[in-house]
C-alpha positions in Angstrom: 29.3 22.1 -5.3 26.8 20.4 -2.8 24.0 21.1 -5.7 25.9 19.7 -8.9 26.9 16.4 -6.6 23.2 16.1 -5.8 22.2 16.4 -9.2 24.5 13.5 -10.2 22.0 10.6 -9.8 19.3 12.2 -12.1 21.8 13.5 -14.4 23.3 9.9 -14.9 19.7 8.6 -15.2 19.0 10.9 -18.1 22.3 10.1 -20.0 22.0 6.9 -19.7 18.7 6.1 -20.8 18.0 9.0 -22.8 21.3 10.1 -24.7 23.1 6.8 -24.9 20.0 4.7 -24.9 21.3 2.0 -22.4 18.5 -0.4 -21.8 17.0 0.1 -17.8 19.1 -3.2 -16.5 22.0 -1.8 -17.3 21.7 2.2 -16.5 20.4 1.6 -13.2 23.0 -0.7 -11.3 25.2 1.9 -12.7 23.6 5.1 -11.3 23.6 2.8 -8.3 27.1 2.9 -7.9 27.2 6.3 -8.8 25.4 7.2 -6.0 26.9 4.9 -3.5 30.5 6.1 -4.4 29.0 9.8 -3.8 27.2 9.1 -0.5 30.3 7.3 1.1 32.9 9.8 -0.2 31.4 12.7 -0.1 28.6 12.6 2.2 30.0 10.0 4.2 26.9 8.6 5.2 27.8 5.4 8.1 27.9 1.8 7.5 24.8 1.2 9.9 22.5 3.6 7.7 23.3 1.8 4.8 22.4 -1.3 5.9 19.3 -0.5 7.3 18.6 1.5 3.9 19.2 -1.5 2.0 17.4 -3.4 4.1 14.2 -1.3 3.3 14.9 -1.0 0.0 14.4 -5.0 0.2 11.4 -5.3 1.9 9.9 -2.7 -0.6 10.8 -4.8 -3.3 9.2 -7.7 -2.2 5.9 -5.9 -1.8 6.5 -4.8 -5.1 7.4 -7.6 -6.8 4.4 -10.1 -5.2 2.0 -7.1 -6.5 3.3 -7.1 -9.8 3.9 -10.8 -10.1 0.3 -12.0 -9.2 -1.3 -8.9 -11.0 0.6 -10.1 -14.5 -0.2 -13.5 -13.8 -3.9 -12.6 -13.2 -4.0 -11.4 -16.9 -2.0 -13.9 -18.5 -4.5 -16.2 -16.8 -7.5 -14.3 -18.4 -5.4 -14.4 -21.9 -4.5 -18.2 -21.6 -7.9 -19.1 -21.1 -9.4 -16.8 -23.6 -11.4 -14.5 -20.9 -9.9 -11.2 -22.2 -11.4 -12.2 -25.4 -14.6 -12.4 -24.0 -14.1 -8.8 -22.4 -12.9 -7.2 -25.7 -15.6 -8.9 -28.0 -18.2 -7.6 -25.6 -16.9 -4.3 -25.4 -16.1 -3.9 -28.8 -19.4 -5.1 -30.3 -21.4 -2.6 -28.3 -20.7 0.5 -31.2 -19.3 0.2 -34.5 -18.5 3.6 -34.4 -14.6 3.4 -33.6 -14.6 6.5 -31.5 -17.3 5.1 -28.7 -14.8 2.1 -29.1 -12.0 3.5 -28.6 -13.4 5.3 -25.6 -14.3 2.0 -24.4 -10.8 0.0 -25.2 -8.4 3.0 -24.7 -10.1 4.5 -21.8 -12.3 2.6 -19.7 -11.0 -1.0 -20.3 -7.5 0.6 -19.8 -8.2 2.2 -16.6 -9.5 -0.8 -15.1 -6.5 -2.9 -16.4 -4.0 0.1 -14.8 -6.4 -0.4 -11.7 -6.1 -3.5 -11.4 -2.6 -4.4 -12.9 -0.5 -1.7 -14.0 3.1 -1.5 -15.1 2.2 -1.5 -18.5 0.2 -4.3 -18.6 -3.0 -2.3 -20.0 -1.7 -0.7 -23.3 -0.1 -4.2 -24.0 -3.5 -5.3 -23.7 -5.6 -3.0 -25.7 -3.0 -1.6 -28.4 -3.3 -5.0 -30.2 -6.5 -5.1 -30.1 -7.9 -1.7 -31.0 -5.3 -2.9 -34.3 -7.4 -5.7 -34.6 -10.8 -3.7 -34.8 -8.8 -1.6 -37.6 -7.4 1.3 -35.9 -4.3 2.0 -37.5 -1.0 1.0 -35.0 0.7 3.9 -34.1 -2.9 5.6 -33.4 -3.5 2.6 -31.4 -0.6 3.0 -29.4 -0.9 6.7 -29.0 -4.5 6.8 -27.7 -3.7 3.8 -25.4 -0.7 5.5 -23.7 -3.3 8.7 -22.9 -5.7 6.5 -22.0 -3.4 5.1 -19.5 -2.8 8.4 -17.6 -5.2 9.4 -15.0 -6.0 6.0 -13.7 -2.3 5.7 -13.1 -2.9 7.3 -10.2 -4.2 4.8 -8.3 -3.1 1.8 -10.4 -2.4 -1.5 -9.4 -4.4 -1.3 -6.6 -2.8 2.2 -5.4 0.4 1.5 -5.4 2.1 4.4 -7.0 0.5 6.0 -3.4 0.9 3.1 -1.3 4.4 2.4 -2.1 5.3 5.6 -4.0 4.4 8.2 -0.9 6.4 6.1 1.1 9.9 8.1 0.8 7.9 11.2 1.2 8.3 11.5 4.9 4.5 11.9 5.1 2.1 11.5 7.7 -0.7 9.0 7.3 -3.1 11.8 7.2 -1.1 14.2 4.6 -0.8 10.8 2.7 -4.7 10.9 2.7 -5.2 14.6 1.9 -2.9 13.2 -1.1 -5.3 11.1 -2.2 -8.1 12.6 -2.0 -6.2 16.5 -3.6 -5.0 13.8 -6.4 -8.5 12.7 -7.3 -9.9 16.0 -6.8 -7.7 17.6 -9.5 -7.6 14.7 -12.2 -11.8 14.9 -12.4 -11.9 17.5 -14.6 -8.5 16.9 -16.5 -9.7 13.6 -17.9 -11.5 15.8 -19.9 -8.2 16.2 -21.6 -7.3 12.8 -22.3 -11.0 11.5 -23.6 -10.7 14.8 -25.6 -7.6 14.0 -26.8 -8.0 10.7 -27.7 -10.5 11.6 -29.9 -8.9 14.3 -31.6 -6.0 11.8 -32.5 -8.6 9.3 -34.3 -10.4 11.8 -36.2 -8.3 14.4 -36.9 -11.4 17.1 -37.0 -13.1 14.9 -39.4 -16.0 14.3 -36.7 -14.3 15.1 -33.6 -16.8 18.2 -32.8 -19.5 16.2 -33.2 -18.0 13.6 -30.4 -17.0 16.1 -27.6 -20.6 15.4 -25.6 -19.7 11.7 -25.6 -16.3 12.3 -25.2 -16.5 14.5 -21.8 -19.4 11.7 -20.7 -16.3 9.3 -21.0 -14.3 11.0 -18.3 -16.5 11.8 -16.2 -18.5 8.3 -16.2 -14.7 7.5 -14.5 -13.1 10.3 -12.5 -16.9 10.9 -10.8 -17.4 7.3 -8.9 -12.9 7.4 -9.1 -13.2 10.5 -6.9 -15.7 9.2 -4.8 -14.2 5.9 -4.0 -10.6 8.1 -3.6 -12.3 10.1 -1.2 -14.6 7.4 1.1 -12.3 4.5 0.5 -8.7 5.8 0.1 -6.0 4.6 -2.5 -6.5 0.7 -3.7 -9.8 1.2 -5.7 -10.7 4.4 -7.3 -9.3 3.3 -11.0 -10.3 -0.3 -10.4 -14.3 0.9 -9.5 -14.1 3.9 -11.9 -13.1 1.4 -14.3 -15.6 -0.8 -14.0 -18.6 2.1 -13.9 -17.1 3.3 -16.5 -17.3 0.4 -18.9 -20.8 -0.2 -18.0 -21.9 3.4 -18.5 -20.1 3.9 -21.7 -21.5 0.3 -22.9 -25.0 1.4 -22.5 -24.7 5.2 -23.6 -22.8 3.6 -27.0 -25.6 0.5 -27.0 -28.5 3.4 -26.9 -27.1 5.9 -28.5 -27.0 8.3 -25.4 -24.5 12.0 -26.8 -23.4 9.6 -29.7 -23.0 11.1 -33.3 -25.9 10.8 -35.9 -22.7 9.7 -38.6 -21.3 6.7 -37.6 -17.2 6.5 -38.2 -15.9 2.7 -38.4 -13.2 0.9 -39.4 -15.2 -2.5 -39.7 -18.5 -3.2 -40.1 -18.7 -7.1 -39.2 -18.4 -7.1 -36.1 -19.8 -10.0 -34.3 -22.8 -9.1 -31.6 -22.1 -10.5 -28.4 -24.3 -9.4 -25.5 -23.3 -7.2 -22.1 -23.7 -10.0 -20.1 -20.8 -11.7 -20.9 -18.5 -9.9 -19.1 -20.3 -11.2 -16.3 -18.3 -14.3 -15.8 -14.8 -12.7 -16.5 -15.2 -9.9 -14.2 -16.2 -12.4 -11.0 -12.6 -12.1 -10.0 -12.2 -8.8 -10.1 -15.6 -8.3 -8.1 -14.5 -10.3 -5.8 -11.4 -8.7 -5.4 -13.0 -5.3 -5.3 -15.5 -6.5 -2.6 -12.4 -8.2 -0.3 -10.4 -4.6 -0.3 -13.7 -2.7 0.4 -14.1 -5.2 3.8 -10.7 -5.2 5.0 -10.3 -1.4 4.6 -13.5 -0.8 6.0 -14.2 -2.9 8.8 -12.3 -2.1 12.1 -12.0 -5.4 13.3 -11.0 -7.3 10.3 -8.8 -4.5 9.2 -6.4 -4.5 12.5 -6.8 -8.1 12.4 -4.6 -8.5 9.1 -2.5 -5.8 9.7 -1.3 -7.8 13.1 0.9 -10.5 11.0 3.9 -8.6 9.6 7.9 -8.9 8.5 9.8 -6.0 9.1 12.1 -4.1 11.5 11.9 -0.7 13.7 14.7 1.7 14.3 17.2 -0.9 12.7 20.7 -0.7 13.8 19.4 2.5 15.5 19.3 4.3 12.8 15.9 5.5 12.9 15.0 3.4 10.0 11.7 1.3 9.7 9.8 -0.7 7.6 7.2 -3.3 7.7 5.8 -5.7 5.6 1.9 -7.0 6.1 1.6 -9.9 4.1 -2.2 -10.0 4.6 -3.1 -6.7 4.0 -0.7 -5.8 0.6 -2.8 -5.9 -2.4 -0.6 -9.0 -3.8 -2.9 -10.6 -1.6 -5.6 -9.9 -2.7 -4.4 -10.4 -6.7 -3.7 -13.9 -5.4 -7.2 -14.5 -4.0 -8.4 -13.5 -7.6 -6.1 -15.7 -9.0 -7.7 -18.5 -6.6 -10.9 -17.6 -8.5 -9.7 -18.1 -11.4 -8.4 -21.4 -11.7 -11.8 -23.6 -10.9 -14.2 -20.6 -12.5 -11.9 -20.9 -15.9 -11.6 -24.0 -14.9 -7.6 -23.7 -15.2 -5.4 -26.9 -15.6 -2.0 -27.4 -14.1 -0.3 -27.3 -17.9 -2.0 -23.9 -18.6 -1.1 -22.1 -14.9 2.6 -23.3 -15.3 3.0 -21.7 -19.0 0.9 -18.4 -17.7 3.4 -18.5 -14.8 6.5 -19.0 -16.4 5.5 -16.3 -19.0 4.9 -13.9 -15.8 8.4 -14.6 -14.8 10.2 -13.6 -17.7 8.0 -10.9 -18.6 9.0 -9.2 -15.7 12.4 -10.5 -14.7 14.5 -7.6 -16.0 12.2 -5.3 -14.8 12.8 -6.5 -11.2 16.1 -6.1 -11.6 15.7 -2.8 -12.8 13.6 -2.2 -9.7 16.2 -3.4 -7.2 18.8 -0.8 -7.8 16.2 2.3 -8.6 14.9 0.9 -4.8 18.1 0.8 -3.1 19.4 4.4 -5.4 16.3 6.2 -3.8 16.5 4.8 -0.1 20.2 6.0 -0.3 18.8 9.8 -1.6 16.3 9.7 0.8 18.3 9.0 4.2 21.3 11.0 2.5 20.9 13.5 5.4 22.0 10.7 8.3 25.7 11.5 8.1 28.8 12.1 9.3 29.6 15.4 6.9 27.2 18.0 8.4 25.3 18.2 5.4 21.7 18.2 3.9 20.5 15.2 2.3 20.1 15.2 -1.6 16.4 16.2 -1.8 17.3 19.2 0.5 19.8 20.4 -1.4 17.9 19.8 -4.8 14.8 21.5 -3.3 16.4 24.5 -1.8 18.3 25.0 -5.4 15.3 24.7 -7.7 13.4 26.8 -5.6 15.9 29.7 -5.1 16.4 29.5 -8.8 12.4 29.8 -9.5 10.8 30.8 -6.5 7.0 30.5 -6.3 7.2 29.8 -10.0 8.6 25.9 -8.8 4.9 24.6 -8.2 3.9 25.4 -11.9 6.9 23.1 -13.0 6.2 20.4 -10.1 4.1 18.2 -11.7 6.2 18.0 -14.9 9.1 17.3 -12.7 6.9 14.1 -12.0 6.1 13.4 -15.6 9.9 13.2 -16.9 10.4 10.7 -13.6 8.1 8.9 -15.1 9.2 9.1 -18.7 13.2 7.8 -17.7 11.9 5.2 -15.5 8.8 3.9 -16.7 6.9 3.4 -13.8 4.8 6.2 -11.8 5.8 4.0 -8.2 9.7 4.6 -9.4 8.6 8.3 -10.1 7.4 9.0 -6.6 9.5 7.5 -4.3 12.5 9.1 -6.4 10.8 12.6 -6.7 8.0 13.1 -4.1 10.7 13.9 -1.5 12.1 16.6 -3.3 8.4 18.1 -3.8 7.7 17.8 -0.4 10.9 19.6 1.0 10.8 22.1 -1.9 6.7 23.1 -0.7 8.5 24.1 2.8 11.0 26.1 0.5 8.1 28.0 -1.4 5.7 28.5 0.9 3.4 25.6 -0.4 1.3 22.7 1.1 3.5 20.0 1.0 0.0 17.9 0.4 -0.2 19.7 -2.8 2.8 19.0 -4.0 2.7 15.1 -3.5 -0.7 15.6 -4.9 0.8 17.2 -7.9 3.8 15.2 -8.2 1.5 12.0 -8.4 -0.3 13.6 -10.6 2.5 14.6 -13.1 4.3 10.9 -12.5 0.5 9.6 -13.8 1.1 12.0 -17.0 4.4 11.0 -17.9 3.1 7.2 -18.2 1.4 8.8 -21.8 5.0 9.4 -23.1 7.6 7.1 -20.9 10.0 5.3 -23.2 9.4 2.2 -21.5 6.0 1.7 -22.2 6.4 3.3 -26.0 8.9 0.5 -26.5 6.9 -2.1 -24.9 3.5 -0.9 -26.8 5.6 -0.9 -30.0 7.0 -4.5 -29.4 3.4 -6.0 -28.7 1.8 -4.3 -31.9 4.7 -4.9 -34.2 5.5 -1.2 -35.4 9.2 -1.2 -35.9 9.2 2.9 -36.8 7.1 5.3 -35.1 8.6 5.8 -31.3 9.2 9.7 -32.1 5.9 10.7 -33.5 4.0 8.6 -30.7 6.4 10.6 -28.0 5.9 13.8 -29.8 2.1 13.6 -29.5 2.2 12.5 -26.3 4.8 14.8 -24.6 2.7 17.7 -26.0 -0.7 16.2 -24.7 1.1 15.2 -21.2 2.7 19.3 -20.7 -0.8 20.3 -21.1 -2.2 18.2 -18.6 0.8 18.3 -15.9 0.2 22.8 -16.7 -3.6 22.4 -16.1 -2.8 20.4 -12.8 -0.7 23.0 -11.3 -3.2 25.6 -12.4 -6.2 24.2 -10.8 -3.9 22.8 -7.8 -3.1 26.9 -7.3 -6.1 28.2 -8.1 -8.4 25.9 -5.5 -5.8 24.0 -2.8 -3.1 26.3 -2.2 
């Protein structure tokens, strides 16, 4: 009884969303409930820890919603003033050949928009304009949505770990070993995506030909995206393996460097626009990059910012604590970009106020969304402070699904991950819903509980290739009105093999 009431929430979720296809603002108030009538009836859970729950669920969501807010803003800013033109035009008139462009668009250009941005912001940016350069739409969408997996990771400055890990019950050093597991074991699987990619494009028809360029691709990232996981920690592996990545790719595609002798294109007249114009649009992020190398770098400066916070400790003595450092979150650092922005795109006060207000309600119902999957998972995760002598929810999950597979579990962990990701849309929402079940199913198995974070942000990173969410909102922006099931059906198959390869590697070299 104590497992089918613990499955409720997630059962609910998938109903909802998936069978009877309520939108996200509606489903989740409603599992909400769900699970607030459950943890006062049944688990009887006091008044005290629910207020103090909510009351980090808040304080999470105002993190969240200043990172995603300013990072949004920061690319409607480059699209009101034209900058991401500039960007695209560069990168696209480096190869006509639409496989070194789409390795550039749907790969590197991606990861540094999920770097820097994330929540869907990067295939909203590229699908429309690999359609542009001729790629047909639903191909579009589909290699954007792979693209836009193992840079997920760490997207948005790291805030799938950041925020994400933060239900795990982690230590700040298991939190690290995360990191650094994570990066280890997505270097050699974004040899799957880039593959991938270009098998969708080409359909054989030259794809044999491309696989030198194609593994150059990934590496070019997830080499300097490993490093910078491993010396510098979460905020900037996707945003520098971005960057590299662009400039490497650029110059192999410019030279000719593993690139087919038969060129494949979709147009021919493209404009030539030199390298060096992405110098001016990517001040921002440089700057950004350099401030959040600094301040996690440098003792002084780094305690320095972290002394200012908003938050509470043991709250209502419930045990219950969180804090909020409004100079060290990376929303701060978005808004010093956006700072940049305005006098180096020289910005007026007419364009900011549209980019802003078109921020807003792009996210609007998102946040609300947020709200209640924030305040569904605080309630799962402090399920076990109550008055009914029982385990929390993830306990009870985790000791079910592992005495049902056993050591088996850790082979399904990361797919577990993936589908989080697929009914929410969002890797963040993925972990903090899921990465406390991984971690108190490890103890169950017999498994590091670091590599089963590692592999459930690994899997949540996946399922961003096929989360209805982003199909929907890639479908919207490019204007394809049929399609959704053949773009999941790729994708899901793509995203298994990836989230099986994972757990393979994650068994074979860190268990």
């Amino acid at each position: 009884m104590d497992l089918l009431l613990a499955l409720i929430p997630f059962v609910l979720i998938f109903l909802l969303l998936i069978v009877f296809r309520l939108p996200a603002v509606k489903a989740m108030p409603l599992v909400f409930l769900a699970t607030l009538l459950l943890i006062t009836s049944y688990w009887k859970m006091t008044d005290e820890v629910l207020i103090a729950s909510s009351f980090r669920a808040v304080l999470i969501f105002v993190e969240l919603l200043l990172i995603i807010l300013f990072a949004v803003l920061l690319i409607n800013l480059y699209k009101e003033t034209g900058m991401i033109k500039k960007i695209e035009s560069s990168l696209a008139s480096i190869s006509p050949d639409y496989r070194v462009q789409a390795m550039l668009i749907a790969w590197a250009f991606v990861a540094l928009i999920e770097g820097a941005a994330g929540f869907g912001t990067p295939v909203a940016l590229a699908a429309p304009f690999l359609v542009m350069l001729g790629f047909p739409a639903v191909k579009a969408i589909i290699i954007g949505l792979i693209g836009d997996s193992t840079a997920v990771t760490f997207g948005a400055a790291g805030t799938p770990i950041i925020v994400g890990m933060s239900s795990a019950g982690l230590s700040s050093e298991q939190i690290s070993s995360v990191v650094i597991t994570s990066a280890l074991i997505h270097l050699p699987l974004a040899i799957i995506a880039t593959l991938s990619i270009t098998y969708v494009i080409t359909r054989k028809e030259g794809f044999k030909e491309f696989i030198p360029f194609a593994v150059f691709s990934a590496l070019a990232f997830t080499i300097p995206y490993t490093l910078t996981a491993i010396l510098l920690g979460p905020e900037l592996p996707s945003i520098i393996g971005g960057v590299v990545a662009i400039l490497l790719i650029s110059l192999a595609g410019k030279y000719n460097f593993l690139t087919p002798h038969k060129v494949l294109t979709y147009k021919k007249n493209i404009s030539p626009v030199k390298i060096t114009s992405l110098a001016k649009p990517l001040v921002p992020f440089l700057v950004m990059i350099a401030a959040l190398i600094l301040t996690r770098n440098l003792e002084y400066l780094n305690s320095l910012l972290r002394k200012s916070e908003l938050g509470f400790n043991n709250l209502l003595n419930t045990g219950i604590s969180q804090v909020f450092q409004p100079f060290y979150t990376p929303s701060f650092y978005f808004l010093i970009a956006i700072l940049i922005t305005i006098p180096l795109f020289k910005v007026n006060k007419k364009l900011f106020t549209h980019a802003f207000k078109e921020s807003v309600n792009k996210i609007k119902y998102a946040m609300i969304t947020l709200i209640f999957v924030l305040l569904t998972a605080q309630l799962i995760l402090y399920s076990n402070l109550n008055n009914s002598n029982l385990d929390g929810m993830t306990t009870i999950l985790a000791n079910g699904l592992s005495s049902a597979l056993g050591s088996y579990y850790i082979y399904l962990s990361p797919l577990i991950g993936a589908m989080g990701t697929f009914v929410t849309g969002s890797s963040t929402v993925s972990n903090l819903l899921l990465a406390s079940i991984q971690v108190d199913t490890a103890f169950t198995i017999g498994f590091s509980a670091v590599l089963l974070a590692s592999l459930q942000t690994i899997g949540s990173a996946a399922g961003n290739m096929f989360a209805i969410h982003n199909v929907i909102t890639a479908t919207a922006v490019v204007g394809v009105k049929k399609g959704e099931g053949e773009i999941i059906k790729y994708n899901l198959v793509i995203a298994c093999i990836y989230c099986l390869a994972a757990a393979v590697l994650g068994v074979l070299f860190f268990s």
